[in-house]
C-alpha positions in Angstrom: 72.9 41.0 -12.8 76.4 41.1 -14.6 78.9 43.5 -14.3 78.4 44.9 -17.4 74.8 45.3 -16.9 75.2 47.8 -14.0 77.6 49.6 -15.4 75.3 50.6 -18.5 72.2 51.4 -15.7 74.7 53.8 -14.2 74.5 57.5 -14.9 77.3 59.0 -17.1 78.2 62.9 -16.0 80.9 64.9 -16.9 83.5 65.8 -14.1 85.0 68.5 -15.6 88.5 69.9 -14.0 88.2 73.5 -15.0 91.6 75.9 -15.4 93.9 73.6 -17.2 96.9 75.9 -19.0 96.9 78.4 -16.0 100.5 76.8 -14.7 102.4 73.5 -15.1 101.5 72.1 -11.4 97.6 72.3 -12.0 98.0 70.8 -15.9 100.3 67.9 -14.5 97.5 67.2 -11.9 94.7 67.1 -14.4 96.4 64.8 -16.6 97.2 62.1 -13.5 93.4 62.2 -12.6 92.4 61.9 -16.6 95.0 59.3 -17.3 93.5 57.7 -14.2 90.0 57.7 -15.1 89.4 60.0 -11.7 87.8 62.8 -14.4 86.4 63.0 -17.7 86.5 66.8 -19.1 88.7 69.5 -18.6 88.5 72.8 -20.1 91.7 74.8 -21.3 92.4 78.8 -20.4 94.4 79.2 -23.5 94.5 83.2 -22.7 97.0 81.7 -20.1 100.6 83.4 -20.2 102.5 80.2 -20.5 99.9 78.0 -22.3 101.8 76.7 -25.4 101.4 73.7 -27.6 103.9 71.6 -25.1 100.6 71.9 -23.0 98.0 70.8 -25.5 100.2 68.0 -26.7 100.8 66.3 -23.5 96.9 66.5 -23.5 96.4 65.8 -26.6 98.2 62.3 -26.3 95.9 61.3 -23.5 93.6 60.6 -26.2 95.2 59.0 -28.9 94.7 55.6 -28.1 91.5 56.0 -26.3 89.1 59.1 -25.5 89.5 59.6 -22.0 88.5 63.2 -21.9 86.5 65.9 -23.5 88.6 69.0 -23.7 86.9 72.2 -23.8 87.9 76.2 -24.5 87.5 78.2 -20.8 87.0 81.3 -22.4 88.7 83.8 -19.7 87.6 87.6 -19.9 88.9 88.5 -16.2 92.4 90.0 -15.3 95.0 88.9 -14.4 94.9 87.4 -18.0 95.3 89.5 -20.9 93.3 89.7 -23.8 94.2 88.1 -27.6 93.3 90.1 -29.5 93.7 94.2 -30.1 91.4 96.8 -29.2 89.0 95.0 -26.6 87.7 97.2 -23.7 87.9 97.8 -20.7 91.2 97.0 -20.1 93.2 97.9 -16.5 96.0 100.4 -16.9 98.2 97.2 -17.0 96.3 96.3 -20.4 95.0 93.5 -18.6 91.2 92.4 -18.5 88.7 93.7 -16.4 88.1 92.1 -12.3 85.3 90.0 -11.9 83.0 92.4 -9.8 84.2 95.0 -12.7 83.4 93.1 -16.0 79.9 91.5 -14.2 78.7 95.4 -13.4 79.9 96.4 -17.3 77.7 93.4 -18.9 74.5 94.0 -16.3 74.8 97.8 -17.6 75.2 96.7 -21.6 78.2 98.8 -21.5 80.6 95.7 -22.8 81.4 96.1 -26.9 80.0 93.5 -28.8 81.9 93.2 -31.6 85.2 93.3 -28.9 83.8 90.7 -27.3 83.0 88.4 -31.1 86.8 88.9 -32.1 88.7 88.5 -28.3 86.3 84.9 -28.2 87.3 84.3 -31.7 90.8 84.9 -31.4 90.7 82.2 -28.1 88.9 79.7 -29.7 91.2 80.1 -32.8 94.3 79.1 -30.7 92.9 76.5 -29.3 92.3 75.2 -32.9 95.8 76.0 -33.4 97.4 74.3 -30.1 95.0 71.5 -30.5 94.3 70.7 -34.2 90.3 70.7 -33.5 87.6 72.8 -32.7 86.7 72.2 -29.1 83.6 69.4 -27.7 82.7 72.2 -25.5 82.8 75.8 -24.6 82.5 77.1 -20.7 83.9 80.0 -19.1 86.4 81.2 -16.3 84.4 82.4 -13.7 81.3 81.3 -15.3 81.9 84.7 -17.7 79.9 83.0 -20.6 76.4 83.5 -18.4 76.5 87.3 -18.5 74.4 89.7 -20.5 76.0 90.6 -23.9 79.0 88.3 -23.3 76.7 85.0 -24.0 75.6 86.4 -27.2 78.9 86.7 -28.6 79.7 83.5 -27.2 76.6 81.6 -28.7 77.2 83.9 -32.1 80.7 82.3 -32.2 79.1 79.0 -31.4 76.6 78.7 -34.3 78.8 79.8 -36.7 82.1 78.6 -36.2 81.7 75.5 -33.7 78.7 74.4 -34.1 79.0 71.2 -32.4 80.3 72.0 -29.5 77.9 72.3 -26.1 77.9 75.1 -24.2 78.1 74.9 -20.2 75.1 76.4 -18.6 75.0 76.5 -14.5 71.8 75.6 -13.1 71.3 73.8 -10.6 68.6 71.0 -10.2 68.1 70.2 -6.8 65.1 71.3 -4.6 65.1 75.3 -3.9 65.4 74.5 -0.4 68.8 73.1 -0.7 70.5 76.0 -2.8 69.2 79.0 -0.3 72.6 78.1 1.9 75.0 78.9 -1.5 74.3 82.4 -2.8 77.2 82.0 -6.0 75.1 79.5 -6.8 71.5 80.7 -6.9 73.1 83.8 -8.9 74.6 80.8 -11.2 71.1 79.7 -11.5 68.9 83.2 -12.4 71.9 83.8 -15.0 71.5 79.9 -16.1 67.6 80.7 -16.5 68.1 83.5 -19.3 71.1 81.5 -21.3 69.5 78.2 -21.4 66.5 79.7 -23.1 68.4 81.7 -25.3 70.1 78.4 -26.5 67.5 76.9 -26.7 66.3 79.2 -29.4 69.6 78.8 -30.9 69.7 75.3 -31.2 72.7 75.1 -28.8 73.4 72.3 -26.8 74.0 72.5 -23.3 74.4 70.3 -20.4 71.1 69.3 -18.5 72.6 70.2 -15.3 75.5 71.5 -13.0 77.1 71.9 -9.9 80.5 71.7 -7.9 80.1 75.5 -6.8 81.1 76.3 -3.3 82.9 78.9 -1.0 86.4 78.0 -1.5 87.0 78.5 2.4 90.2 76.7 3.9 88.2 74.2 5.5 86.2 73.2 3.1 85.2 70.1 3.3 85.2 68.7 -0.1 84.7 64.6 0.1 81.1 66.0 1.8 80.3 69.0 -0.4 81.3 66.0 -3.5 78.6 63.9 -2.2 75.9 66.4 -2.3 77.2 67.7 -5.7 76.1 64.0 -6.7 72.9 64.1 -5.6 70.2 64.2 -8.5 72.7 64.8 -11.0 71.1 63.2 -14.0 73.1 61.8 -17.3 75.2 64.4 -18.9 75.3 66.7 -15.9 78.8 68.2 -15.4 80.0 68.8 -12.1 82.7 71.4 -11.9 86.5 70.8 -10.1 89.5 72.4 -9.4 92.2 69.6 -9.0 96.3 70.6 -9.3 99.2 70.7 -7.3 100.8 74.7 -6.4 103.5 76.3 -8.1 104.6 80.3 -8.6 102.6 80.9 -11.4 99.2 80.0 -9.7 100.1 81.7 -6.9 100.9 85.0 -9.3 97.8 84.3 -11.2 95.1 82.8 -8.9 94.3 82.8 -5.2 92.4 79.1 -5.4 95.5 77.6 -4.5 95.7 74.7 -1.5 92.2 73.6 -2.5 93.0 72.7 -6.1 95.5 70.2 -3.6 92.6 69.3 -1.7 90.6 68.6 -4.7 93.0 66.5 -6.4 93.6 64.0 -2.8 90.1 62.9 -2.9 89.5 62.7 -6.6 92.5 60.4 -6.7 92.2 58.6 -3.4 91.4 54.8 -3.7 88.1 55.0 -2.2 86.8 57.7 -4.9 85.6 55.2 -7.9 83.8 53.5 -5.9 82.1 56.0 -4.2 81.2 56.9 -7.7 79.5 53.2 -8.7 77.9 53.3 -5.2 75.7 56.5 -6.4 75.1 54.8 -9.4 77.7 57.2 -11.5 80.7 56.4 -14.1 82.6 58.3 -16.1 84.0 56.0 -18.7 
């Protein structure tokens, strides 16, 4: 069997390098990996401080010649970031967004404003219009935001009526039950998952088939081996989340995923890494 023949029985998946705008180090990194073929997708916090159009260009130009990625909004509702737009609640006394922990309990309750929600989302995908001349190919979330109650309705309202062909990330998992129990981020990824896909669904949303790349973030992480697994029954279109980027200030002030990102970005552009990905039966081009 040829070459080429292999290469078109091989499952395409998007490996998506989520965060990119947050700080210069992080968006150099994800460039490297995209202009090496090492990733596919990233997805851009344009809420970011220091996100300008400098940023979006350099991307931009990645894919003039050739598409190499898809580049997606990362719609970020969590502090430290600071909202777009006027008027959205709650806000910290610093008139920054909510925590995680804070904003999760506030969507559970239905205590989050919808129409806030409509014009902060909005106002973020707008810019990214703006920085990048086109509507986004696809719409996640930081901290996987865009699963909660009442903030995935304004997000799937913004959607169908302004980007309508843009897929939306959904985070469920397809691997057997038993091999989930050990990651509890990601079975709550998965109830939350259960409830959005259906409500796209009715929506005529698109939204990937599956996910993963969740996992504890601990120091010694073991990432080459948690990659592998993240692999495993991953069917066409799946995305599998990443972190890749080198450490600057600004992460450090913003973020406290920090050495990992490093981590990340060794293996994903180590030498062995494509062909780990043919041996799985896997591209990304």
């Amino acid at each position: 069997m040829s070459a080429s023949a292999l290469t078109t029985q091989r499952r395409h998946i998007w490996l998506c390098a989520d965060d990119y705008g947050i700080s210069n180090s992080v968006n150099a990194g994800i460039r490297e990996l995209i202009m090496r073929g090492r990733i596919n997708a990233t997805s851009v916090m344009v809420a970011a401080p220091h996100f300008d159009r400098a940023d979006a260009a350099s991307l931009s130009m990645l894919n003039a010649a050739t598409a190499r990625a898809a580049i997606g909004l990362h719609v970020t509702l969590t502090g430290p970031f600071k909202p777009l737009s006027k008027g959205f609640q709650p806000l910290t006394s610093g008139g920054a967004f909510p925590s995680l922990s804070q904003l999760l309990r506030a969507s559970l309750l239905g205590k989050l404003h919808h129409e806030a929600l409509v014009i902060e989302i909005a106002m973020q995908l707008r810019a990214f219009v703006t920085a990048f001349g086109q509507p986004p190919d696809f719409i996640d979330g930081h901290q996987h935001v865009q699963l909660f109650p009442q903030i995935r309705d304004a997000v799937f309202k913004i959607v169908t009526e302004v980007a309508p062909k843009a897929w939306v990330r959904q985070c469920g998992r397809v691997t057997p039950l038993y091999q989930r129990l050990g990651d509890a981020k990601g079975l709550f990824l998965d109830i939350l998952s259960a409830g959005f896909r259906s409500r796209a669904r009715k929506l005529g949303v698109r939204t990937n088939p599956a996910f993963a790349g969740t996992y504890s973030f601990s120091p010694d992480a073991d990432f080459p081996k948690l990659f592998h697994g993240f692999l495993q029954q991953m069917p066409e279109g799946g995305v599998i989340m990443c972190h890749p980027g080198f450490v600057d200030a600004e992460l450090r002030r913003l973020d406290p995923l920090t050495t990992l990102r490093e981590k990340e970005f060794a293996y994903l552009n180590g030498e062995k890494f494509p062909g780990m990905l043919a041996a799985q039966g896997v591209r990304l081009g």
